[in-house]
ZAMI-544482 format. One record per residue: y, x, z of N, C-alpha, C in turn. Coordinates in steps of 0.02 Angstrom, whole numbers, plus 50000, padded with zeros to 5 digits. Layout:
N
YXZYXZYXZ/...
This chain:
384
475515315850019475255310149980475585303650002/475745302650061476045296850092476565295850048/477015302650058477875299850023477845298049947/477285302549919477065299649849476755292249842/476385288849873476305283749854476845279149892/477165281649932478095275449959478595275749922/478485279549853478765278549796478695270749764/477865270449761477705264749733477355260249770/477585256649812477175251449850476835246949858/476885243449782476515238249750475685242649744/475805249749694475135254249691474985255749767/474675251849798474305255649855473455255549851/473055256949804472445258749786471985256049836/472215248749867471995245249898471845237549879/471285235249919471195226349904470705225649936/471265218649973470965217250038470615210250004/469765210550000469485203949958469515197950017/469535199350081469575195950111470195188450097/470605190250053471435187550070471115182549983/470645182649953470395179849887470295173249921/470395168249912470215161049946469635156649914/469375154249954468645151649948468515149049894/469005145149863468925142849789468765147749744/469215153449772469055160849708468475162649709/468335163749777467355164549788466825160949750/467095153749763466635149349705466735149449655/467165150349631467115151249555466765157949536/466945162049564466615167849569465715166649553/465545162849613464945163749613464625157949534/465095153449526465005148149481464875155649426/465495161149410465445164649336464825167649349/464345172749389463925174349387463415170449344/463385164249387462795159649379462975156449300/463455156549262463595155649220463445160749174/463585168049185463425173849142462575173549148/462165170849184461395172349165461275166149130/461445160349148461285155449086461405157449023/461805160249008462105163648927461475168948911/461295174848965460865179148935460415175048940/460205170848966459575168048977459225161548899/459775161548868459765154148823459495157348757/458925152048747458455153548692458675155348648/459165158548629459445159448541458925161448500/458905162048428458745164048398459005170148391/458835174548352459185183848341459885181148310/459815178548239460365177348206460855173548249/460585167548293461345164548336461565168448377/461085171748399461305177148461461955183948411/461775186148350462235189748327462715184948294/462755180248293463285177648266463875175848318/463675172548375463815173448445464165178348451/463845186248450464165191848486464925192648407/464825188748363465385192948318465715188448319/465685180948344466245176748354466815178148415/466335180248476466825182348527467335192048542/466965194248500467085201948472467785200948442/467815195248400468265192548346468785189148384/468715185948444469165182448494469455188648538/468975192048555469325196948624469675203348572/469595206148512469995210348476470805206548440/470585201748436471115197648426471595195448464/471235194348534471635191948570472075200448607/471795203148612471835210948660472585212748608/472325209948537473035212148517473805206848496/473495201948510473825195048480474485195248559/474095196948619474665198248660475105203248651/474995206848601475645212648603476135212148528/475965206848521476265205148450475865204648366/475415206248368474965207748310474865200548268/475005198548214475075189548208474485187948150/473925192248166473305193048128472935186748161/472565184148134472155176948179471515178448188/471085174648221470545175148236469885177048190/470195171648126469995171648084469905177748044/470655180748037470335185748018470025192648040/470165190248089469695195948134469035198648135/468755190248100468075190148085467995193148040/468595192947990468355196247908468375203347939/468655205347971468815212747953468175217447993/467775211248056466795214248062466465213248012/466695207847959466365207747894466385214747850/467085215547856467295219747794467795217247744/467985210347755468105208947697468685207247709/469245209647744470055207847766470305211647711/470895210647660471065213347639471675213647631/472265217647641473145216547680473485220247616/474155216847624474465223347576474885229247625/474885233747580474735242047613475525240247694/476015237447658476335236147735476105233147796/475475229647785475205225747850474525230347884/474345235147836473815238447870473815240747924/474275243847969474265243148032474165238248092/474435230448062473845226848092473055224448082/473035225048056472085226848029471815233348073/472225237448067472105245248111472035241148171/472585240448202472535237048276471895233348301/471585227848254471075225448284470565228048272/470755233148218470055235948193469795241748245/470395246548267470355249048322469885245548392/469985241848424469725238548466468825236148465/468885234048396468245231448383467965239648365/467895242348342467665249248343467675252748412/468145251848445467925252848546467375250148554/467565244548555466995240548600466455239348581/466325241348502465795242648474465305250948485/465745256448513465515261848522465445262148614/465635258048652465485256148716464755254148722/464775248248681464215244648684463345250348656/463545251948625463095255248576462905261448662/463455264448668463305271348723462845266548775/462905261248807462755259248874462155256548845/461845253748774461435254548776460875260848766/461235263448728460915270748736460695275548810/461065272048860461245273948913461545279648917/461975283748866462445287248862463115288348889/463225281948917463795279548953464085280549025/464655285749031464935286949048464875282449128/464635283249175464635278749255465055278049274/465605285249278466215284449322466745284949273/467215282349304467825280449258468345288449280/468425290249231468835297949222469545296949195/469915302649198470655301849167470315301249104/470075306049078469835309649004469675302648994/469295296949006469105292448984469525286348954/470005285249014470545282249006471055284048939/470965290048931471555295648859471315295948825/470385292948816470275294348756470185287148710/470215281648791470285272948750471115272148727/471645274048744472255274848719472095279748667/472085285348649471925287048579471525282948515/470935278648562470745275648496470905268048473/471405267648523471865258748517472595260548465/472805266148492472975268448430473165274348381/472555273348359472345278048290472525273748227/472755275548168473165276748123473635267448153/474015267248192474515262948230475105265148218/475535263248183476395266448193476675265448282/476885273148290477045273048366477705276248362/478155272948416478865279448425478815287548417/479085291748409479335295648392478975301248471/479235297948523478985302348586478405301348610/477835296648573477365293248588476705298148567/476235301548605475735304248573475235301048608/474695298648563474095295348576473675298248613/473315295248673472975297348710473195302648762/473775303348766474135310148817474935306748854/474635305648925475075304648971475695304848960/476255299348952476815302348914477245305348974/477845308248948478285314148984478875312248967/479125302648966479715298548947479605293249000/480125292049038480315286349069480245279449043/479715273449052479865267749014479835262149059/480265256249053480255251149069479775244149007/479595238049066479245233949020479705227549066/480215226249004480595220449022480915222749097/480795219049156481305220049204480705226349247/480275229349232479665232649260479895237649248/480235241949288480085250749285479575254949291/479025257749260478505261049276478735265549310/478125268249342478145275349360478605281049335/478645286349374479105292349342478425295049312/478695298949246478075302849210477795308949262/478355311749304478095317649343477485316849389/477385305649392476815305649469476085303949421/476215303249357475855299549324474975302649326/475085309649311474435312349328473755311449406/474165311149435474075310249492474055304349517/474285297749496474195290049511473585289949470/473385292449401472625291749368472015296149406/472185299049435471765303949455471505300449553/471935298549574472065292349616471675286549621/471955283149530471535277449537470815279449505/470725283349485470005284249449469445284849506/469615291149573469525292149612469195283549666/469895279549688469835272749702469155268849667/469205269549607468795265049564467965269249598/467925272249603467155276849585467235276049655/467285273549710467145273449784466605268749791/466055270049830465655264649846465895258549884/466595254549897466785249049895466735246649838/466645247449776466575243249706465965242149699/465405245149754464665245749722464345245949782/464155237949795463735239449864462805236849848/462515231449853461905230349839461915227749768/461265225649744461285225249686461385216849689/461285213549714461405205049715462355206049703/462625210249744463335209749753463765213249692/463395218149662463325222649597464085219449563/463615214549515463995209349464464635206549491/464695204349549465285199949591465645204349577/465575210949621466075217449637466395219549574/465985220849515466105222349434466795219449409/466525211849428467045207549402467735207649433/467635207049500468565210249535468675216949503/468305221949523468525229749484468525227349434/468505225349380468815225449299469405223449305/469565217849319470415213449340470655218649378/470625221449433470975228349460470985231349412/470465233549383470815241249354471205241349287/471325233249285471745229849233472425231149242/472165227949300472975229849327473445232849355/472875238349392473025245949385473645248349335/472925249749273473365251649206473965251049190/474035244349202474685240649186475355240449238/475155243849294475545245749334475815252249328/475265257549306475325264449318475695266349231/475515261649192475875260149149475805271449107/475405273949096475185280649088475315281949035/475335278548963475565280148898476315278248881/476455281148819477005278448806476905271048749/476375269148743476105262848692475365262348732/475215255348683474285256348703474135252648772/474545253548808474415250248894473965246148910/474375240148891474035234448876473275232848844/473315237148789472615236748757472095240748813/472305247448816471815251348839471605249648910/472155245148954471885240649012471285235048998/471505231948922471195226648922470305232048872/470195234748881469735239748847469545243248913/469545245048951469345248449017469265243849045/469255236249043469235231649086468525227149051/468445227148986467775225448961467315232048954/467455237248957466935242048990466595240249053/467135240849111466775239149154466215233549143/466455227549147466085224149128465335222749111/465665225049028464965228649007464475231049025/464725237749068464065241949097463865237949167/464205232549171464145229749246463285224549222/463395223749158462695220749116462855214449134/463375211349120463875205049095463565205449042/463115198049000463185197748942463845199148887/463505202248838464135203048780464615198248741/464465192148745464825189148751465505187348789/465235188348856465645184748885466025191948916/466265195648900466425204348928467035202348880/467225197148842467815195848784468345189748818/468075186248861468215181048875469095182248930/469055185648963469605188949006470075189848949/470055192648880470675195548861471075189148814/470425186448797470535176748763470875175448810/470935174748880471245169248945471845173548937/471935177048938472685182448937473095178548885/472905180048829473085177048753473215171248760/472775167948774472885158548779473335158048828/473375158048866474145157348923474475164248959/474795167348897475155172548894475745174148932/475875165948936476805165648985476415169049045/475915164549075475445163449142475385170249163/475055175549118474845182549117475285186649128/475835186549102476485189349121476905190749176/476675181949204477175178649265476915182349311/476065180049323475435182049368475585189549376/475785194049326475925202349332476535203649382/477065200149369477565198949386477725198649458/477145191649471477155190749555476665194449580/476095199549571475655203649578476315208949604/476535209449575476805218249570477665215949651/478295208049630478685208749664478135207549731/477575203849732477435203249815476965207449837/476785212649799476285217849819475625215649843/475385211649787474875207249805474325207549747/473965211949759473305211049671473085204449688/472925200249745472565195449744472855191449694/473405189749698473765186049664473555183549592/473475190249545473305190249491472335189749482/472235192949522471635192349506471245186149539/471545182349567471475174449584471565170449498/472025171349467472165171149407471685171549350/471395176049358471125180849325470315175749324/470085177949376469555172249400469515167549378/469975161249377469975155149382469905154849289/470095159249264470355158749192469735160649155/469295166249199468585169049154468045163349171/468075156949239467635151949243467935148749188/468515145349167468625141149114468235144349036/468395149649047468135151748970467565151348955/467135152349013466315153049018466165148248997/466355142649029466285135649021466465133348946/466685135448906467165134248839466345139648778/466415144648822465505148348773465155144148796/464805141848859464105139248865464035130848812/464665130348770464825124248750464665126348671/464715131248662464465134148610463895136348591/463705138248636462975140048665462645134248643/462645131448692462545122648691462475119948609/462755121548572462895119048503462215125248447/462265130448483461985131748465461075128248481/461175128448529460455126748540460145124148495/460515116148513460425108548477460295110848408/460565118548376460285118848288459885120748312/459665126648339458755126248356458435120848346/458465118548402457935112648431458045106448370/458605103748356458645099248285458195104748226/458305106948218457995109848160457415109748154/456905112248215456295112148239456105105748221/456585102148261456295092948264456205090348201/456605091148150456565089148078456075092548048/455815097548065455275100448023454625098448020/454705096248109454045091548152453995084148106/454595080548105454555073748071454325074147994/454315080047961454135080447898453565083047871/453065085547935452485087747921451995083247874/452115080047866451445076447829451385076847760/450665076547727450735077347677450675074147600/450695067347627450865062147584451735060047566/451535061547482452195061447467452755068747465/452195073047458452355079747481453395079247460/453445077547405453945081447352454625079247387/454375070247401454935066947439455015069747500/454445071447559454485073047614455195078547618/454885082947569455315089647552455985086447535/456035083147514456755082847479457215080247544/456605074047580457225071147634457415077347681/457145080047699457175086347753457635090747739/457615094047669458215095947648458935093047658/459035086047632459495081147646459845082847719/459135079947749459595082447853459935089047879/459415091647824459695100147857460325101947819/460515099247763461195101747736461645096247770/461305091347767462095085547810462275088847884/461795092747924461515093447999462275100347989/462155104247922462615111547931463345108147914/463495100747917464295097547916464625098447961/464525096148005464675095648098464895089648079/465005084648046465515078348056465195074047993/465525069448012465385063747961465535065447877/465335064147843465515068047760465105059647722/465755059047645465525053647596464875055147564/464575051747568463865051847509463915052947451/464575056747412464535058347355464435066247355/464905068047433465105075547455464365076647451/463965072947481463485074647507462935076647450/462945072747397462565071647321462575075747309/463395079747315463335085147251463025094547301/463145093647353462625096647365462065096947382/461785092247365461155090747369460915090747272/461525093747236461175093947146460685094947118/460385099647156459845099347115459315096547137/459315092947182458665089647197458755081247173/459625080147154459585074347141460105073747055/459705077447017460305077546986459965072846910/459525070346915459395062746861459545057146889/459655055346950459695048246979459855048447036/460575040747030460985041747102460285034447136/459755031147120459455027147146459045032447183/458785036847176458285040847241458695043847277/459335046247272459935046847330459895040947381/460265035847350460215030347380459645028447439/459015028447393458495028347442458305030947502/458285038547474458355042747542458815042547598/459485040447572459895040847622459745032947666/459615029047640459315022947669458565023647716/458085028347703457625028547742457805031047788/458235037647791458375042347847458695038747880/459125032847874459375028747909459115026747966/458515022847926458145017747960457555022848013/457605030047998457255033848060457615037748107/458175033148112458685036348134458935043548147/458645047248087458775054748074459485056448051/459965052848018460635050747992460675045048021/461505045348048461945040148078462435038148017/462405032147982463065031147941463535026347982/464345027347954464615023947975465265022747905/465195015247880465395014347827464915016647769/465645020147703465165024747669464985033347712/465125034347742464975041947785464625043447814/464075050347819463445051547864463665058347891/463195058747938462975061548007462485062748027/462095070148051461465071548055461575069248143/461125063848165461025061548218460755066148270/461115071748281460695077748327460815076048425/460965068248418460795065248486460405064748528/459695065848458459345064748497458755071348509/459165077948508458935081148544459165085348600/459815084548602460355084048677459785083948713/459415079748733458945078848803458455085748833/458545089248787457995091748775458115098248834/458865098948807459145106648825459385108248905/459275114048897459255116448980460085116049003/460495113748978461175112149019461445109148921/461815105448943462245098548906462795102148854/462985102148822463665101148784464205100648827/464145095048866464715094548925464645095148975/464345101248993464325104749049464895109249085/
């Protein structure tokens, strides 16, 4: 076993956390404390699923946007909708993300079922490369989900010989399922989060398919996660930081592998899943404020003098409130038609009272649902 792994020296199925530097620690402990504010934040059902299909839509996108796929975020979303529609030459990228989001949608579903798989297996690993790519155009020597039996390089990176390949998975699977990844339950979550970035980069070392790598690293790496009971959200956020500074991800692999150093990357790795956290709880955050604004406007309109007007101004806030930005008072009129569609003088009016209760901010001719003033309210800031 020795002379087999002095083949590859960078793979030594080792990591020393000690050599992670104190900043990594804090941030560390910062992402924890950041992943329970997220499960912890009042959503409603609907923000909370809208939430999980915005970042579903970022981490399938992104998982594939690093390997070339030039599909956007956007439509990423359509295609959890349903409603992406390509001509027949582009359907293989639609496959690609659609692939992914169908993983991590049948992950999610098992672990809550508690059906889910504890230890990480070869079979497991061959069967997330089979479903990253399923109907995917692949080379010629390339079979999905089965260890290839071809020599490949990635840029100046020689993988492994196919002959050690069985045996480096069987290795690291082994590595992974050791009680060093799993000591008390306070330490649980911490430990989760280094083993995902390892066994990221594992993958990507041991390099085991002839396609797929990349994905099925970045898919074994929000498993973990996942079952580590990382909110679902944020189990997406790692493959966004990849995507968003892609040179970085590359380089970070690069100097991981010439100085035989995982810290390296997964120092990286770290620093990149606190930024992101920080980038959801901001969303989060946005979300709230429609809660709690919404609530608040409903409160200011309780009364029941003047029923018809009451109704009408409330309406007013809540469609200006779904703008995000300043919009003309005509934009604003015409969706507001049918409540104002004999006279621009009770427009006028209304938009003049709401003024003066400072429920709308104008500036010029342009309004703004004033949701300032329920910022105070919320258990961490916008700019937090």
């Amino acid at each position: 076993m020795t002379d087999f792994l002095d083949k590859y020296p960078w793979i030594s199925f080792n990591i020393n956390t000690r050599k992670l530097s104190w900043k990594s620690w804090l941030q560390l402990g910062k992402c924890i404390a950041k992943c329970n504010q997220i499960k912890q934040a009042p959503l409603t059902p609907e923000a909370r699923r809208r939430l999980h299909r915005i970042y579903l839509a970022k981490g399938a996108h992104a998982t594939t946007a690093i390997e070339g796929n030039t599909l956007t975020e956007q439509d990423a979303e359509k295609i959890i909708e349903g409603r992406l529609e390509l001509p027949k030459f582009k359907e293989y990228l639609k496959n690609e993300v659609q692939n992914i989001i169908d993983a991590c949608n049948d992950i999610g579903h098992k672990i809550s079922q508690g059906r889910f798989e504890q230890k990480i297996t070869v079979s497991q690993i061959c069967e997330y490369n089979k479903i990253v790519l399923r109907d995917v155009p692949c080379a010629e020597e390339v079979e999905p989900g089965t260890i290839r039996q071809h020599q490949v390089s990635v840029g100046n990176y020689r993988a492994p010989d196919p002959v050690d390949l069985a045996k480096l998975l069987e290795r690291f699977c082994q590595w992974m399922n050791e009680p060093g990844f799993k000591d008390d339950k306070e330490s649980d979550v911490l430990l989760s989060i280094i083993k995902a970035i390892i066994a990221h980069l594992y993958i990507a070392w041991i390099h085991p398919f002839g396609d797929g790598n990349g994905r099925t690293a970045r898919l074994l790496e929000f498993a973990i996660l996942l079952n580590a009971g990382l909110p679902s959200p944020a189990t997406h956020l790692l493959s966004n930081h990849y995507n968003n500074t892609r040179a970085l991800y590359y380089n970070h692999l690069s100097k991981a592998t010439k100085k035989r150093d995982a810290i390296l990357f997964v120092s990286y790795a770290i620093e990149g899943f606190l930024d992101q956290l920080n980038e959801q709880l901001k969303e989060i955050s946005n979300q709230l404020v429609n809660v709690y604004w919404r609530n608040f406007i409903y409160d200011q309109f309780r009364t029941e003098s003047h029923k018809k007007v009451m109704r009408r101004r409330r309406e007013l806030v809540l469609v200006l409130s779904e703008q995000g930005d300043f919009v003309e008072a005509n934009f604003l009129k015409a969706l507001m038609s049918e409540h104002y569609e004999d006279t621009v003088t009770t427009f006028s009016r209304d938009l003049k009272a709401l003024v003066e209760q400072k429920l709308i901010i104008q500036e010029h001719s342009k309004f703004s649902a004033n949701k300032q003033l329920v910022l105070q309210w919320l258990p961490f800031s916008a700019s937090q």
